[in-house]
C-alpha positions, -999 to +999 in steps of 0.1 A: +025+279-095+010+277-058-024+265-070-032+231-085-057+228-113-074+196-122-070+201-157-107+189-178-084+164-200-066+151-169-101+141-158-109+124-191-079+106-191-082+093-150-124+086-156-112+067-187-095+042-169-116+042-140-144+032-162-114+004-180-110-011-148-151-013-136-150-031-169-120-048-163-135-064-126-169-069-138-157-089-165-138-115-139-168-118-123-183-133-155-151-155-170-138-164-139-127-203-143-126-211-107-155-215-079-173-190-061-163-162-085-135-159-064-111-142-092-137-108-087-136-110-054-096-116-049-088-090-077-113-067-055-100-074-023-068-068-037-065-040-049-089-025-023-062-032+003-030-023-020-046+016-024-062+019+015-026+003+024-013+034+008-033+055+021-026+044+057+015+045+052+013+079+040-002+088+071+025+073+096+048+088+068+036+125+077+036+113+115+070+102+113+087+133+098+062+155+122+075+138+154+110+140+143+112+177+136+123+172+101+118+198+077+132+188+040+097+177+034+076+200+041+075+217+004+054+190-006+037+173+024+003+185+002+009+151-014+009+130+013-021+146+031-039+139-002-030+105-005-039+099+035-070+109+029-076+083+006-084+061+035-119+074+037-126+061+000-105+028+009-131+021+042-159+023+020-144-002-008-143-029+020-179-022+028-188-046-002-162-071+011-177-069+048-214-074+035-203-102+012-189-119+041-222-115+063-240-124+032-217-158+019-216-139-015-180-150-016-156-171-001-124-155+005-122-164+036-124-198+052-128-190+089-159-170+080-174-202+075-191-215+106-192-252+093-156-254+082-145-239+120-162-266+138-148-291+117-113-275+117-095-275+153-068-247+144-098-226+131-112-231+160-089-224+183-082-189+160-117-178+158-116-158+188-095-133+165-105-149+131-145-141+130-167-119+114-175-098+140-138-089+144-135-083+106-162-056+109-160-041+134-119-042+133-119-024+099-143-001+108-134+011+135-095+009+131-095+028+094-121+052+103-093+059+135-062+065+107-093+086+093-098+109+115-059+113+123-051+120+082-086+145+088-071+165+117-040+169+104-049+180+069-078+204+085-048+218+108-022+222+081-047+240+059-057+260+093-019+271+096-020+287+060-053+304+069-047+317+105-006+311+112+003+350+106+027+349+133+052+332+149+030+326+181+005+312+150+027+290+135+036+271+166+004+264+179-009+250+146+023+229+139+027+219+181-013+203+171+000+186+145+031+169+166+005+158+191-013+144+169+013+126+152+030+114+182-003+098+194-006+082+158+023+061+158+017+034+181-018+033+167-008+026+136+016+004+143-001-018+168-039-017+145-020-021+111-005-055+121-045-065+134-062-056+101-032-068+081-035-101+097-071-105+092-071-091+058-045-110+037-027-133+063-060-152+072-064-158+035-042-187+044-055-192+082-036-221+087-004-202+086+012-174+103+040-154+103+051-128+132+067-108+100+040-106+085+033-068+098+067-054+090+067-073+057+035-059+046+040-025+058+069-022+039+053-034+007+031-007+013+056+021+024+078+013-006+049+019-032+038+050-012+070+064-022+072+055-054+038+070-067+051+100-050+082+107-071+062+095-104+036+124-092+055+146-081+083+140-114+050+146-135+034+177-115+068+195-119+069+191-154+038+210-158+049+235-133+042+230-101+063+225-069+094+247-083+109+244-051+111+210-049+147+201-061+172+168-071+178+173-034+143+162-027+143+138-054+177+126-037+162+117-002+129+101-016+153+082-037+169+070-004+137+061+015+129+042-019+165+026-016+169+016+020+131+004+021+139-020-003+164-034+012+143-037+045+119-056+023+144-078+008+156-081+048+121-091+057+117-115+022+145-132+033+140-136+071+104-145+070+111-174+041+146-186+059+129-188+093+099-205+086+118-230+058+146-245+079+123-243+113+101-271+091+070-270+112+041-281+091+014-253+093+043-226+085+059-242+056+028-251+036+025-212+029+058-217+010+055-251-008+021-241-019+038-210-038+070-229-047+048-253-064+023-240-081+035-203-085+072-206-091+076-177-113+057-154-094+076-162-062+111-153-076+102-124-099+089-112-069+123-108-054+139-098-092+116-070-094+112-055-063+149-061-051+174-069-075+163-044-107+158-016-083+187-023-061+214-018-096+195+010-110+195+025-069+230+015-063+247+048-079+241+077-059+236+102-092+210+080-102+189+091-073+190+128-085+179+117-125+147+115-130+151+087-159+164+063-133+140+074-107+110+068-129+119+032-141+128+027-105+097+037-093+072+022-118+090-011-110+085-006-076+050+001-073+041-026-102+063-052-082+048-043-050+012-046-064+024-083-077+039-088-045+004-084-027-008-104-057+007-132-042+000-128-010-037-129-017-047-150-046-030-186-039-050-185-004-082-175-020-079-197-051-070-229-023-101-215-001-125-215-028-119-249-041-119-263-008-154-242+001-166-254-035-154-297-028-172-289+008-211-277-008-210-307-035-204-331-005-167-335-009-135-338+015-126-304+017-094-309+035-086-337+016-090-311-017-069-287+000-043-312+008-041-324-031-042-282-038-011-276-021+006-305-040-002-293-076-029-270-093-034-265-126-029-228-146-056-203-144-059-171-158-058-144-128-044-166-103-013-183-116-004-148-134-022-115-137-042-116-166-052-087-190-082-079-163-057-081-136-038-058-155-067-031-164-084-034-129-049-024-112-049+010-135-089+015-127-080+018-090-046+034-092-066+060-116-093+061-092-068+069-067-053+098-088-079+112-091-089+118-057-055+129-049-059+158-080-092+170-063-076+174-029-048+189-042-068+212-058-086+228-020-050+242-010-024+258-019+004+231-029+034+249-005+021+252+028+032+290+033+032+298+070+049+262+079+076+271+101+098+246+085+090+263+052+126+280+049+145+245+053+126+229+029+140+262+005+176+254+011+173+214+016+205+202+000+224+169+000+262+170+004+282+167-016+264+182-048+272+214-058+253+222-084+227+246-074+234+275-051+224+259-017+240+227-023+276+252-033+269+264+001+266+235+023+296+215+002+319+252+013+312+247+051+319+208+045 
């Protein structure tokens, strides 16, 4: 089958847990234990950057293969320009975050407090980078750019099925695309480290970390791959992408593997660094999670490195879609708690200090105490049930939209000149199918 279908119970089953996690967040807003409601707002800001984060990767994904004439996965790039054009949905989610921030209807932030930057000299010396303005007009303009980028290159691939009858056709469509791609690159990689900084590394504005970047966008291109396989594991099960083989599975298996290690690189190079270098307004970021979020900090690094890494390790595992699965849910759950702590500590810190600050306290001095020892809190120390729910409300939400553009065109892209080696992708040495017999003879 060439044509998706958004099946009516698939959509009762997403809108169910869309409406679960609505629930779920407006719930924290109501039993949230700490100031300034910030357990909605972190939860919100969250998982608002987790899914747009997706979004964006998939993007420089589709670049990347584009500008480096590779074909194996072409047979279903449909998914990626779905979940790129996510980032349209993921702009307007910070809309609320952006208007909160104008309107001091939260506090997620402390530079966006003009009080606490006069007081503060490293805020002040930031806030030419760390303001409002920036914020704004940074997301808006810097997402609604990987916008139009995901746009032009789904409107041109769909273009290429449509008009690409010829050779001549075909070249011109997919010559568009390269352009495109080429010029997307740097973008991406020069505006994704600005609106990472400013959304989660300024949670803690005090620190900073030139990793930061890599270290996030890894995060982000680790659980880009690892909804794919689960989608695309599921969608062939009910029939779709038949041309998609273990050989497929195989390489996105790779990318899974090698881009865990690159975290776990990262993990270890950003923490080792910063540790033995011992200069104040670096290490705090660490201490502060050593201490008060112990278990979160290593089971960070047990989930997202060492469980995959074993199941990862064996080649055949790669091409099982048992292994694959677990590999992948870990993955993209540890990846979501990975974010969890980069976000809530320096939200949970800001909002007492903003909160010690308004009732005519030392906020600094609160701050200081913070980092020494705080107390358990539903949300913040752990994900709590509403953590839990609101994660599935977005990552259904997100689903969801990627059904509904699956469903405007056809899932292979049939006049794709790199169509016929996506057909015969194989990975040497398995034999087991026809093409991969093929390939393993002229080995």
């Amino acid at each position: 089958m060439n044509q998706f279908t958004f099946e009516a119970k698939q959509k009762t089953f997403l809108l169910g847990f869309m409406i679960l996690g609505v629930l779920c967040l407006v719930l924290s807003y109501f039993v949230d234990s700490e100031p300034m409601h910030v357990r909605f707002w972190s939860n919100y800001l969250h998982n608002t950057v987790f899914f747009t984060g997706i979004a964006g990767i998939s993007m420089f994904i589709l670049a990347a293969f584009t500008t480096a004439w590779a074909g194996w996965h072409t047979g279903m790039k449909r998914v990626w320009e779905a979940f790129s054009l996510f980032l349209l949905p993921g702009l307007l989610l910070f809309i609320p975050i952006i208007i909160g921030m104008w309107g001091h209807w939260h506090h997620l932030y402390h530079w966006a407090d003009a009080h606490a930057v006069e007081a503060d000299p490293i805020l002040k010396g930031k806030s030419g980078f760390l303001n409002p303005v920036w914020y704004t007009f940074g997301t808006l303009i810097i997402v609604g750019t990987w916008y139009y980028f995901a746009f032009k290159n789904r409107q041109l691939s769909v273009a290429e099925d449509a008009d690409g009858q010829g050779v001549a056709d075909n070249y011109w469509h997919h010559r568009k695309m390269r352009i495109y791609a080429a010029i997307f690159l740097p973008i991406f990689g020069f505006t994704s480290a600005a609106v990472i900084w400013q959304w989660v590394m300024s949670v803690d504005a005090h620190w900073y970390s030139t990793l930061f970047a890599w270290y996030s966008g890894a995060s982000w291109f680790i659980s880009a791959m690892a909804i794919t396989i689960l989608m695309m594991i599921y969608l062939k099960g009910r029939g779709y992408f038949e041309n998609v083989t273990d050989n497929h599975l195989h390489d996105m298996g790779k990318f899974l593997f090698a881009i865990t290690i690159f975290w776990t690189y990262m993990w270890f190079s950003q923490y080792m660094l910063i540790w033995y270098a011992n200069i104040g307004e670096e290490t705090i970021y660490f201490r502060h999670r050593l201490d008060n979020y112990r278990p979160l900090f290593f089971g960070n690094l047990i989930i997202n490195f060492v469980l995959p890494f074993f199941i990862l390790l064996r080649n055949d595992n790669k091409r099982k879609y048992g292994p694959m699965a677990i590999a992948a849910i870990l993955t993209l759950f540890g990846h979501w708690l990975d974010f969890f702590l980069m976000i809530k500590p320096g939200t949970r810190l800001t909002a007492i200090e903003a909160a010690a600050e308004h009732a005519g306290g030392h906020g600094a001095e609160v701050a200081a105490e913070g980092h020494k020892f705080l107390s358990f809190a539903a949300g913040f120390s752990m994900p709590g049930l509403l953590e839990l729910g609101i994660f599935l409300g977005f990552l259904a939400g997100f689903v969801y939209f990627v059904f509904k553009q699956l469903e405007k065109a056809a899932l292979v892209p049939a006049n794709d000149p790199y169509l016929d080696e996506t057909m015969h992708h194989s990975v040497w040495p398995y034999p087991e199918d026809g093409h991969g017999a093929h390939d393993a003879a002229h080995h």
